[in-house]
N, C-alpha and C positions, 0 to 999 in steps of 0.2 A: 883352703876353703873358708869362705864368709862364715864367721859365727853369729845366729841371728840373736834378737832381742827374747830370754826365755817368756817375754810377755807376748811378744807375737807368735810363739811359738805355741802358745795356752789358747789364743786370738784364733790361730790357723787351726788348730784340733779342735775346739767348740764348730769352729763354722765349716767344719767337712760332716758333723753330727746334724747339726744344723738342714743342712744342703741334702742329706742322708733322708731327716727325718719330712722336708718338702717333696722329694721323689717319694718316698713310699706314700703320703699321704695322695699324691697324684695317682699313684699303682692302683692305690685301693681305691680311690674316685673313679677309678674307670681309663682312665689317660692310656693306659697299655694293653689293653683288649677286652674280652678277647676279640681274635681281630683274624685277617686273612693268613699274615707272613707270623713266623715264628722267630724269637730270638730269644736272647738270654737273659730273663727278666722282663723281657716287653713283648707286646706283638703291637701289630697297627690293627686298631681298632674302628670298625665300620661306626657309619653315624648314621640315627643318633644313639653316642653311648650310652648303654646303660648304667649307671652307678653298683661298684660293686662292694660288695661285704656292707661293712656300716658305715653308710654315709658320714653322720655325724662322726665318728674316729677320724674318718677321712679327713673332714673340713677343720679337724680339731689340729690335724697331723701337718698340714697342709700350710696352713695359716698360722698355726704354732711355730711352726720351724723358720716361716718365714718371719716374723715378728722378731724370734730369736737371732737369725740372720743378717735382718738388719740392726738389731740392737748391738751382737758384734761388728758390724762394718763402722756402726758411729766407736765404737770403742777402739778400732783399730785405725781408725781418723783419729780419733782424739788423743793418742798415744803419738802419732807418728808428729801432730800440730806443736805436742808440748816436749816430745825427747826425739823427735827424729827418725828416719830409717831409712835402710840405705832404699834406690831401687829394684834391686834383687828378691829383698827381703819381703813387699809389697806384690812382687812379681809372683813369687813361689805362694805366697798367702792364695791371691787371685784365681791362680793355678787349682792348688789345691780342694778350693771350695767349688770351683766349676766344674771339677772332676766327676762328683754323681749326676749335674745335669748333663752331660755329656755324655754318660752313659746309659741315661734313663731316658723315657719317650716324652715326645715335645709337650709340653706342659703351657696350659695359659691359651694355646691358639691352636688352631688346625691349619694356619695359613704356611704351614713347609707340604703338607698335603698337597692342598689347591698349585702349589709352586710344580711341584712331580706330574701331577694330572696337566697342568698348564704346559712342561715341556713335551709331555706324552703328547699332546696335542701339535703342538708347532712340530716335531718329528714325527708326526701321520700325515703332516703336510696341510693341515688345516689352517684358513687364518685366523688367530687368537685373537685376534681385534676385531672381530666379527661374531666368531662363537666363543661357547662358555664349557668348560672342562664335560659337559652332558652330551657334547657331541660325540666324544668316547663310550660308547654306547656297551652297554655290561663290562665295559674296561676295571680290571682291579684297582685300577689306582682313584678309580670313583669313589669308592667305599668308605675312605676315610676324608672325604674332600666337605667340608662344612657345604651342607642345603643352601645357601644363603649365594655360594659364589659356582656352583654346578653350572649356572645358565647364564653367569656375567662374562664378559669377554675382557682378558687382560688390562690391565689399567698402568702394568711398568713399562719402559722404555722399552727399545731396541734390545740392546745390549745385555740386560737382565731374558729376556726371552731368550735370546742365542745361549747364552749360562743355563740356563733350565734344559734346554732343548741339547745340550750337548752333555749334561749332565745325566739326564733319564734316556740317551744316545749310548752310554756305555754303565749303565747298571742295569740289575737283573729285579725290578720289582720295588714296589713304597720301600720297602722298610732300608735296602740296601742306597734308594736314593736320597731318603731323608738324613742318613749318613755320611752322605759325601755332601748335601749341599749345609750341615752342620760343620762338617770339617773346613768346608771355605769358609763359613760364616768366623771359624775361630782364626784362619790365616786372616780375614779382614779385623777381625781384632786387635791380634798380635801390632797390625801395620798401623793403624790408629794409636796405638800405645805408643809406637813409636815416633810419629807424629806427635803425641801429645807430651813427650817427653823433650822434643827439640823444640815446641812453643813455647814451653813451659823455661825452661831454661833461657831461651830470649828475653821473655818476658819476668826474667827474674824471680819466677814462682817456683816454688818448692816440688822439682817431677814427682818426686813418692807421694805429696799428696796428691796431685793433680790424678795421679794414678789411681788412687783411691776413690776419687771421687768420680771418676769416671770408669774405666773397664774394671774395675775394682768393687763396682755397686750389684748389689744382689739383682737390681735391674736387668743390668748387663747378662749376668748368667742365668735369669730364667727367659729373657725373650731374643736373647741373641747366641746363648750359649744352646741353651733349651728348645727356644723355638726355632730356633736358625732363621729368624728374619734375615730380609733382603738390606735392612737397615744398616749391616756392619760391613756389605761392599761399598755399600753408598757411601757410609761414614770413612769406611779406609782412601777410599776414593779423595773423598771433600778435604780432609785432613790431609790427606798429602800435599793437594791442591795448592791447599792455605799454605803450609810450613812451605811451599819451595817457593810459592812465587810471591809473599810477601815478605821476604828476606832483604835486612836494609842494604840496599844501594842493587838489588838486583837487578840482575844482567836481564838484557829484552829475550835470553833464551829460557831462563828462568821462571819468568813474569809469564810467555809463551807457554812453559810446561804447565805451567799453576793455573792459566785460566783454561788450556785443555783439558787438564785432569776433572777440576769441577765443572765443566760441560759433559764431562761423561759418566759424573755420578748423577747428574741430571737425566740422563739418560737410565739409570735405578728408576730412580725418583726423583719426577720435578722440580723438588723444590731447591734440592742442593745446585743446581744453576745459579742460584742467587750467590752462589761464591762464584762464583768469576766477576760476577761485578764488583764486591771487595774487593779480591784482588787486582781488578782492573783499575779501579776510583781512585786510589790515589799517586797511580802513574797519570791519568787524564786529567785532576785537579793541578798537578803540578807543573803543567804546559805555563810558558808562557804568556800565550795569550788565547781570546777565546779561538780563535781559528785553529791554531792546534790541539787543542783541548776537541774540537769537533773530529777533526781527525782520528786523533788516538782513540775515540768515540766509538767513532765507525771502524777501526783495525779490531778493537779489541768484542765490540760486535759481533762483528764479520768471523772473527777467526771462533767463538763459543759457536756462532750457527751453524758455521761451517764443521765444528768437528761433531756439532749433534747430527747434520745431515749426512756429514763421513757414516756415522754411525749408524745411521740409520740406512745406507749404502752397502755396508759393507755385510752386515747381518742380512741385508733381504728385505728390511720388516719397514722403509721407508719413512712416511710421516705417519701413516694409519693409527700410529701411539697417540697420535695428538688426537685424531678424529675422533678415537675410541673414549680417551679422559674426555672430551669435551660432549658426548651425545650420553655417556653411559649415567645410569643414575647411580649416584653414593648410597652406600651400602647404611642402611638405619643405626648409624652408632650409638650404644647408648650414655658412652661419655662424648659426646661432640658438645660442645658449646655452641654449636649454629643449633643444632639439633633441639637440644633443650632452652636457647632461647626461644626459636621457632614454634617449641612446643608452647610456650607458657604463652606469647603473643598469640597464640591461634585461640588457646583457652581462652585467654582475657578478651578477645573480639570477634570470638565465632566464625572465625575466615578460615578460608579455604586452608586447609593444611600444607600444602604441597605448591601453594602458591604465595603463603607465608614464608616457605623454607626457602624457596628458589631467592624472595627478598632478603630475606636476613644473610644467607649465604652472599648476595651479591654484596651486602654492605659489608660485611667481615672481608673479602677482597678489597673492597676501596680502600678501607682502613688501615689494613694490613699494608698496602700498596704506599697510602700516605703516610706511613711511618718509616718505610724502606727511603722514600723519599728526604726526608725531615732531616734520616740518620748521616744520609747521604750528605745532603746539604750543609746540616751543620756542621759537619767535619770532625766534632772529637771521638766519635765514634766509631769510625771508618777503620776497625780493626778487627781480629776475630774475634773481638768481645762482642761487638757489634754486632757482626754476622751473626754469632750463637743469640744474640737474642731476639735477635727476625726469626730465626728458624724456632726458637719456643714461640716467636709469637704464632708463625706459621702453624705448627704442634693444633696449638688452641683454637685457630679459625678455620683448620681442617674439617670440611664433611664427615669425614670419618674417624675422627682422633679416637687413636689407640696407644697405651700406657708406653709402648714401646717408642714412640713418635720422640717422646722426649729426649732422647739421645740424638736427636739432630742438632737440638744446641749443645747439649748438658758438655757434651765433650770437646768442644772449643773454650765453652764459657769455665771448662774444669781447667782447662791449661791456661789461659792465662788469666784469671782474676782468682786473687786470693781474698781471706778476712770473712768480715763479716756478711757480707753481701752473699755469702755462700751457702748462708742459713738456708735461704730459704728457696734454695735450688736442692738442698739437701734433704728438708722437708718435703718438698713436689715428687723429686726421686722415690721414696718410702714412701709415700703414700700411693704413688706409682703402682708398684710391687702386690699391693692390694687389690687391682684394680679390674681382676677377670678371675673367673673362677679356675680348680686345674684343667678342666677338659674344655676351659671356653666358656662363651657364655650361656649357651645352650643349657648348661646345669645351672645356674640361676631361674632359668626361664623354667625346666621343666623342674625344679623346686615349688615355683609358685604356683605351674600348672597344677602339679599332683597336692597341691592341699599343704607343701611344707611351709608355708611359708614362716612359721613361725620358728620352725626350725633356723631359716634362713635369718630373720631377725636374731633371734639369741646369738648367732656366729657372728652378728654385722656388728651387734652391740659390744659381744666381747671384744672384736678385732678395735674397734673404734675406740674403748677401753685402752687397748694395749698401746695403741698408734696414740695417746694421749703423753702416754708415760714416757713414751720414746722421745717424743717432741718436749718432753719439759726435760726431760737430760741434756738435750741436743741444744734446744733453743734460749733454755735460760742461763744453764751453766756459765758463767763467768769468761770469757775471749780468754786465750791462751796468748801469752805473749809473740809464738811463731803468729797467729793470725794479726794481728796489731801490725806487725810488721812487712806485714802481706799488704794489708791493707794499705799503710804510706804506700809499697813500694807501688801498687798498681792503680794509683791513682794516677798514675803517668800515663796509664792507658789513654786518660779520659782527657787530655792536655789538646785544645786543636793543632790538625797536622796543616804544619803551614809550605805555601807552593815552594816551586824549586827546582 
């Protein structure tokens, strides 16, 4: 048996106290009831929650722990940069600290609610692209489902609704569903670890860190381990996608598996389709000539549409995913970057709000779109670094951006770029983590309602205090020789990939 490093072993007991002490501070915010279902330690708590015991403990408990949390994840980054460690070692750490959110109630988001109440729906036979979780009329699984998404009609794929709907198909009630669609959310994990363990070693990066930096982030375990977002099938998805069919000298059955897989984490979520065309790009750049290059175009085309239409075939659920994204309105985020641009331009010129946003939204698509271009075009980029930093940029010009989103890129751009460049994905990460209260946002909102808001100020000030100290360890601290040499090594990333 592996004998581990006794400092990672000091690293792994702080951050299960750590993890310990952010579910209790959730417990006592309210996160766990009381609520309809009983469990051990938690219940599913109807909305809107109330805050219980003292608040202030709560947001002390809460935000403390996480602060602490992520100050050990940099420390067990920075250990592993300058002396090593195996992937085991990294693995059991990850493990370990995930352990209480795994057992504690979803934290940060109500969005595994809305997922349960969503397949409740699709197995009443209703169509989710049409109605909104309220057509379950006095249904239990309403209670804990966020006011905000009761009356919206599905905005995932095909394939994520069939997962829902066959999920809430064989449990008995929220609380026993929210546990199984947690349990997938940790098998889409695991398979992304693994993914980013065989990019990682392609690309000559270091897996234990990569591992760190991605399913390893306090991120990770409160919105994926915790919330059970939809985000870790997509991401297991995307990631497999990328590792099979960007393999050098891959076979066309290969390159075929890779850009099916990312059509059908597309079918999650949108936006992961943008890997098939990575992995398509530089099999069609390296045509001959342009006629073939047109061709492989259209094959590789043809075969993403076709397996989203498979998809959407085989489930039931058609193209209506598409009609519903495209007529539904986005949800008012309050980290959106269109959102808060749209706001400040409306302020500065007295226009119409709603017809502000619909503009700034369109342009943050053009943008977005001519960069995907650009990446494309210029060629040194056309790798999964690439891809991870469309999908952050995607993250950003989201209608809805929510702290979780950032794991669309974090965990490509974790497996293969190392150095310094990493700072400041590491920084976004952590400040990530801060970025919703434990029961949602909703306790910010009714903070300010009920007169706290100064309450709310003193927590924001402390935290942004804390988040200071974090980032001058992190960010000034002196390069470790491992990242120096990360850095040469993946500057080969950025080499253009020439035809062939």
């Amino acid at each position: 048996m592996e004998r581990f490093d006794p400092a990672i072993v000091r690293v792994g007991c702080a951050g299960v106290l750590a993890s310990l002490t952010v579910v209790a501070g959730g417990l006592l915010a309210g996160a766990g009831g009381p609520g309809s279902a009983s469990a051990v330690g938690w219940t599913v708590p109807a909305i809107p929650v109330e805050p219980r015991g003292d608040l202030l403990l709560a947001l002390v408990l809460f935000y403390g722990g996480m602060l602490a949390l992520v100050w050990l994840w940099f420390v067990l980054r920075r250990h592993v940069v300058d002396h090593g460690a195996s992937i085991a070692a990294v693995v059991v750490v990850a493990a370990v600290w995930a352990l209480p959110f795994a057992l504690g109630p979803p934290l940060g988001s109500r969005d595994v609610y809305a997922y349960a109440a969503q397949g409740e729906l699709a197995d009443a036979g209703f169509d989710v692209y049409v109605n909104g979780p309220g057509a379950l009329v006095d249904h239990p699984s309403l209670e804990a489902v966020d006011p905000l998404y009761r009356e919206s009609p599905v905005v995932y794929g095909p394939v994520f609704v069939a997962v829902s709907s066959g999920i809430t198909a064989i449990t008995d009630g929220p609380l026993s569903t929210v546990l199984v669609f947690r349990g997938l959310a940790i098998v889409g994990i695991i398979i992304s670890g693994i993914a980013i363990v065989d990019l990682a070693r392609r690309y000559e990066r270091d897996p234990a860190d990569a591992l760190v930096m991605s399913v390893g982030s306090p991120l990770v375990m409160l919105h994926l381990v915790s919330g059970a977002h939809n985000e870790s099938i997509m991401a297991a998805l995307l990631l497999a996608g990328v590792a099979i069919g960007t393999r050098p000298g891959a076979s066309g059955v290969a390159r075929t598996i890779g850009i099916s897989l990312c059509a059908v984490a597309g079918t999650i979520k949108v936006p992961a389709v943008l890997g098939s065309v990575f992995v398509a790009w530089p099999w069609i750049v390296a045509a001959a000539d342009s006629q073939r290059r047109a061709i492989r175009f259209v094959m590789s085309a043809g075969l993403a549409l076709g397996v989203v239409a498979l998809a959407g075939q085989v489930t039931g659920w058609g193209f209506g995913w598409v009609e519903a994204i495209l007529a539904t309105e986005p949800v008012d985020a309050y980290l959106s970057v269109t959102r808060i641009v749209g706001g400040i331009v409306q302020f500065a010129t007295g226009s119409d709000l709603d017809v502000v946003l619909e503009v700034v939204r369109l342009a943050a698509l053009l943008v977005a779109a001519a960069v995907v271009a650009w990446v494309l075009k210029d060629g040194r980029y056309v790798s999964p670094l690439g891809l991870g930093w469309c999908l952050v940029l995607a993250t950003f010009i989201h209608p809805t951006t929510q702290p979780w989103y950032l794991l669309w890129g974090v965990f490509l751009i974790a497996a293969v770029s190392g150095g310094q460049r990493n700072r400041v994905m590491l920084a976004l990460m952590a400040l990530a983590c801060f970025g919703v209260p434990p029961t949602g946002p909703h306790l910010a909102r009714s903070l300010i309602d009920d007169g706290r808001s100064l309450l709310l100020g003193l927590a924001s000030a402390g935290l942004a205090l804390g988040y200071v100290l974090l980032m001058r360890h992190e960010l000034i601290v002196r390069p470790a020789p491992g990242e120096v040499a990360n850095t040469q090594r993946n500057e080969r990333d950025e080499q253009p990939i020439t035809s062939g």
